[in-house]
C-alpha positions in Angstrom: -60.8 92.7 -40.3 -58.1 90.3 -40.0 -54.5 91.0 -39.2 -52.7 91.6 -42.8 -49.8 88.5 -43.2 -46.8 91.2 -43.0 -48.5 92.0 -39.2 -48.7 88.3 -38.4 -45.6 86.9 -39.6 -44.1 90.0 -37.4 -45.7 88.5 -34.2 -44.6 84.5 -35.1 -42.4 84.0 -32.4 -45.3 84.3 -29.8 -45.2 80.4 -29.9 -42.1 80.5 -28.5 -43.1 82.7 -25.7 -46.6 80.3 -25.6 -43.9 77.6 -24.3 -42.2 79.1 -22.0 -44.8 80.1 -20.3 -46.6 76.6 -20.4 -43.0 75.2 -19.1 -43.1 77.7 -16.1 -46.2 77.4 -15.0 -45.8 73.7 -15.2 -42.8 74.2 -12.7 -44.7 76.7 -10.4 -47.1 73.6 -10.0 -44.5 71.4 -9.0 -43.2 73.3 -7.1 -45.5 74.7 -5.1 -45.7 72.1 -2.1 -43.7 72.7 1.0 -40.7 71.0 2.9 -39.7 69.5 -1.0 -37.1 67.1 -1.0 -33.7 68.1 -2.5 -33.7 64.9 -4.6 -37.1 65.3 -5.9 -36.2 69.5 -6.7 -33.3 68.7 -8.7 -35.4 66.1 -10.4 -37.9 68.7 -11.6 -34.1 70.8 -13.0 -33.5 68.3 -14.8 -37.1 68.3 -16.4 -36.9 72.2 -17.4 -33.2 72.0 -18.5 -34.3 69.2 -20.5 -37.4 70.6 -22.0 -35.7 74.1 -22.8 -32.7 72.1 -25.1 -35.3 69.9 -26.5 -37.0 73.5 -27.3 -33.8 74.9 -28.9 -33.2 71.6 -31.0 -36.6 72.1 -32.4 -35.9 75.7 -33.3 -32.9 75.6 -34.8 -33.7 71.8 -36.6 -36.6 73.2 -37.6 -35.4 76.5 -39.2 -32.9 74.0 -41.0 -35.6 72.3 -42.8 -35.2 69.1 -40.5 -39.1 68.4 -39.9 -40.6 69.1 -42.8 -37.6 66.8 -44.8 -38.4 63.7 -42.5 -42.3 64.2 -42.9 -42.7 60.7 -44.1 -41.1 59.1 -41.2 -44.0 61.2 -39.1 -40.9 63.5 -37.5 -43.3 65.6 -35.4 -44.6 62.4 -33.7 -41.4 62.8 -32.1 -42.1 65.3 -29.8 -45.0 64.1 -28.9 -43.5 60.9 -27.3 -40.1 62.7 -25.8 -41.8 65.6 -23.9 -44.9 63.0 -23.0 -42.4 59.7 -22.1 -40.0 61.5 -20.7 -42.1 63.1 -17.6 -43.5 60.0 -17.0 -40.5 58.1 -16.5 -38.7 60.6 -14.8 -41.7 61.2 -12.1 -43.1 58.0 -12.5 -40.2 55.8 -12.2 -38.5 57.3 -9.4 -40.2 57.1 -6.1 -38.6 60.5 -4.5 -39.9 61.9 -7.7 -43.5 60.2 -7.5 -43.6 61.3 -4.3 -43.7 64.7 -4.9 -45.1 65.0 -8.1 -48.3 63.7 -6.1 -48.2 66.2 -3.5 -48.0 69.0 -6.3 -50.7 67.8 -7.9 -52.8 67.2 -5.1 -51.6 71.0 -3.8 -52.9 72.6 -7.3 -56.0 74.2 -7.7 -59.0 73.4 -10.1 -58.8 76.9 -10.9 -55.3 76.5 -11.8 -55.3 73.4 -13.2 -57.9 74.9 -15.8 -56.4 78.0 -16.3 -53.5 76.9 -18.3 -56.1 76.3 -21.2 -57.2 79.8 -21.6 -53.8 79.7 -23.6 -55.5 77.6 -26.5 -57.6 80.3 -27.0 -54.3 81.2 -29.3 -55.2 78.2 -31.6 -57.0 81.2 -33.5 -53.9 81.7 -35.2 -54.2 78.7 -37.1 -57.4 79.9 -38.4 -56.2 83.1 -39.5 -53.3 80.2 -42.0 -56.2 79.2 -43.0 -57.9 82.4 -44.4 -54.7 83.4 -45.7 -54.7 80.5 -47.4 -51.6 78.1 -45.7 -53.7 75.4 -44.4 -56.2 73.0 -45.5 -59.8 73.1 -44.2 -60.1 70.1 -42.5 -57.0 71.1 -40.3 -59.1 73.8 -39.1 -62.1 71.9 -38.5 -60.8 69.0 -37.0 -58.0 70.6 -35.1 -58.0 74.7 -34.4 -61.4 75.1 -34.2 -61.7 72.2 -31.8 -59.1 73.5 -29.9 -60.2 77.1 -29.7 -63.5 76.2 -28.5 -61.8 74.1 -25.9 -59.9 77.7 -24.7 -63.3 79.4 -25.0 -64.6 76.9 -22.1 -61.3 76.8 -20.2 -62.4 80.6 -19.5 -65.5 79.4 -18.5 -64.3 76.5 -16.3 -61.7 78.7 -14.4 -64.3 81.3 -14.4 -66.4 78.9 -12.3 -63.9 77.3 -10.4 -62.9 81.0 -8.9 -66.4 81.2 -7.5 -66.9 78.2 -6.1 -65.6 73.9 -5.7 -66.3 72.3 -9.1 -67.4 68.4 -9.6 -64.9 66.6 -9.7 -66.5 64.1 -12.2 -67.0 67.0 -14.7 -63.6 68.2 -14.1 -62.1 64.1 -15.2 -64.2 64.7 -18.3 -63.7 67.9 -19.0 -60.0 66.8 -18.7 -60.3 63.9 -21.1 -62.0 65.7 -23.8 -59.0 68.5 -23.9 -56.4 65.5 -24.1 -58.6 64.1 -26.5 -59.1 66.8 -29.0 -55.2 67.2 -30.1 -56.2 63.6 -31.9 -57.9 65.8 -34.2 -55.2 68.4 -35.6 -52.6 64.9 -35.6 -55.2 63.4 -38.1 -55.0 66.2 -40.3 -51.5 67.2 -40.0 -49.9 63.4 -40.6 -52.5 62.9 -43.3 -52.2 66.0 -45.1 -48.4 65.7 -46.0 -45.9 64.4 -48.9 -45.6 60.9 -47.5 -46.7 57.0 -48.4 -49.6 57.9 -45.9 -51.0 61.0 -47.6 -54.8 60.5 -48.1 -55.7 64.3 -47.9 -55.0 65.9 -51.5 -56.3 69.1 -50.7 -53.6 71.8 -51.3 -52.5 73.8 -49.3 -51.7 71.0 -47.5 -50.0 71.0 -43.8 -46.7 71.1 -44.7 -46.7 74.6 -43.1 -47.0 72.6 -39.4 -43.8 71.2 -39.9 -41.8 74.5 -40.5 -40.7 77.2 -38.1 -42.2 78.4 -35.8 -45.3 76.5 -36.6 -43.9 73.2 -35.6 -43.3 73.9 -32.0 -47.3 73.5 -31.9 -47.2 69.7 -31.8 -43.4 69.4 -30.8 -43.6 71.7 -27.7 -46.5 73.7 -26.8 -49.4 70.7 -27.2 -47.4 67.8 -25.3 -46.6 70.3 -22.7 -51.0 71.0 -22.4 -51.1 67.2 -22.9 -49.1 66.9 -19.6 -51.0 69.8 -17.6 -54.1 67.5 -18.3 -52.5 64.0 -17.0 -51.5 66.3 -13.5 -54.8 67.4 -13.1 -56.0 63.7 -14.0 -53.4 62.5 -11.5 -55.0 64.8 -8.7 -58.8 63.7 -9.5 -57.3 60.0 -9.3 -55.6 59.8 -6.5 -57.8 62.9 -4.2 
């Protein structure tokens, strides 16, 4: 019924194709507007340049054993805070920038504001660790499941939006929850690991999350849907 582990470990590098697509639809969006000014363009380089080296370091740090050695200093926190930080000082600190990272939100559909999430659907993966037997139970429960369903009503949401103007106060809390709801796999995955802060004991543990390719999840792929939620919170905020 499920795909056999040979299969799946075959097809692990989709992640990596998961974030590049995230990164360039991100860049569509802002990118999209008209009559962009030069110095805000080159601003949005800088942002992909920087994101695709921060994507490389995490591939080849991770295949080195990096993550999973520095588990106790919470190492995949890291990515977290540079991908999420580092867009919001460079388009929030610059005012060419802020400029038009406004317009591109406010140019971007609902429909494909929502859209993006139909990727989480993909958090089924992590279920299928968990059936073969790589990851605890409450990861799935508190973070893939979560997540998946979250994809399952992205589907719906874009499905909606295509057909006719959504409200935009269920769209601000449809947004929250999905920014919300990473909380939930962080939990498990911090707690669930060889460090002073263990308090999960269940074996396996997560330990797999901080391997290759696995732990481009939280150091790429989920701060990059984190920031596809604060644009389409900074459209409903500022429409």
């Amino acid at each position: 019924m499920f795909p056999s582990k040979k299969l799946y470990e075959n097809l692990r590098s989709l992640i990596i194709w998961l974030g590049l697509a995230q990164l360039a639809w991100i860049a569509f969006w802002l990118l999209s507007p008209n009559n962009l000014k030069s110095n805000y363009v080159w601003t949005v380089v800088i942002w992909i340049t920087t994101m695709l080296a921060w994507m490389v370091f995490v591939v080849v740090a991770g295949k080195r054993g990096f993550f999973l050695k520095h588990t106790q200093s919470l190492s995949n926190l890291v990515g977290v805070f540079l991908v999420v930080a580092f867009a919001g000082m460079l388009f929030g600190m610059l005012p060419v920038a802020r400029e038009g990272f406004l317009r591109a939100a406010q140019s971007t559909s609902d429909l494909q504001l929502a859209s993006i999430h139909v990727l989480r659907l993909l958090a089924i993966g992590t279920v299928i660790k968990y059936i073969q037997g790589q990851l605890p139970r409450h990861f799935v429960l508190w973070g893939s499941f979560p997540d998946f369903l979250f994809g399952v009503s992205a589907v719906i949401v874009t499905s909606l939006a295509a057909q006719s103007p959504l409200n935009q106060d269920f769209l601000f809390i449809w947004h929250n929850i999905g920014f919300v709801l990473f909380a939930g796999a962080g939990i498990s995955m911090f707690f669930s690991v060889p460090s002073p802060l263990r308090l999960f004991q269940n074996k396996p543990d997560a330990s797999i999350v901080f391997q290759f390719p696995m732990l481009l999840a939280p150091n790429f792929t989920v701060p990059l849907f984190m920031l596809a939620h604060a644009f389409a919170l900074v459209k409903l905020l500022t429409n």
